[in-house]
N, C-alpha and C positions, 0 to 999 in steps of 0.2 A: 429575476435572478434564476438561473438554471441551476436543476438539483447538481451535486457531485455526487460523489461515491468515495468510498473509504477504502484504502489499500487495507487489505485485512494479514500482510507482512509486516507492515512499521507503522501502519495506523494515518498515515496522510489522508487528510478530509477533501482531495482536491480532484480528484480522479472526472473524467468526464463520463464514465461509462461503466456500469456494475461489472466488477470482474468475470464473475458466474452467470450467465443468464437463467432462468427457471427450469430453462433442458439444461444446464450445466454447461452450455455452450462458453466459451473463454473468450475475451473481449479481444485479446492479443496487446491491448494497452499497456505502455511501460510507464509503471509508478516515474514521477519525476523525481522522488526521493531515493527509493533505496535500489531503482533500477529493475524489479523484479514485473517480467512481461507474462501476462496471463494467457496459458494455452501453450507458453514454447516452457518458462522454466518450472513449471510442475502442473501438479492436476490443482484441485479444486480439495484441497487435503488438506489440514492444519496440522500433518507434520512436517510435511512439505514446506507450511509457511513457516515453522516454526526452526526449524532447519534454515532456512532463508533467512532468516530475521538474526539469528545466532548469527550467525555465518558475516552477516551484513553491520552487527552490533562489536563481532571480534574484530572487523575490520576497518573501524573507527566510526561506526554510522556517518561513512560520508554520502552527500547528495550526489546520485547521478548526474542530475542536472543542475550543476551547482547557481548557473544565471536565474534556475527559478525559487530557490533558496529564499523563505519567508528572512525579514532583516532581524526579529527578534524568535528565532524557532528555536525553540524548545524540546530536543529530541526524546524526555521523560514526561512531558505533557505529549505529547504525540502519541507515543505508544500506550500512556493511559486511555486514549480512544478506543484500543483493540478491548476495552475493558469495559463498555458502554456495548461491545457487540449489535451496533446501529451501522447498515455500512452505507447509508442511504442521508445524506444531511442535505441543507435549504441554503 
């Protein structure tokens, strides 16, 4: 199984690629959930995310990509990941 990586906006476990790299370099990767692409729509900021995540939460949390939408997802178990602050899972 290859690692993923955790959107640190809405907390999806599925990402193929760490948002930040360790020079802060930005992946460009668009979450498949809440849509938010690393490097175009902010820096490496957690207001920036947190701003996003509002914004994305007022707006009904829906999936960007809704074809890859888990069938039993849980958008309040989701964002309790951002609460483990692990952005690296197996």
């Amino acid at each position: 199984m290859s690692k993923r990586y955790m959107c640190p906006v809405c907390g999806f476990t599925g990402l193929q690629e760490l948002p930040y790299n360790q020079e802060n370099l930005p992946s460009y990767e668009i979450c498949p959930c809440c849509g938010f692409e690393f490097g175009f729509d902010g820096d490496n900021n957690q207001d920036t995310f947190a701003t996003f995540r509002k914004l994305w939460i007022d707006r009904g949390a829906q999936w960007f990509k809704p074809d890859l939408k888990p069938k039993y997802w849980d958008r309040k178990e989701q964002l309790n990941n951002l609460n483990k602050n692990n952005f690296e899972t197996d």
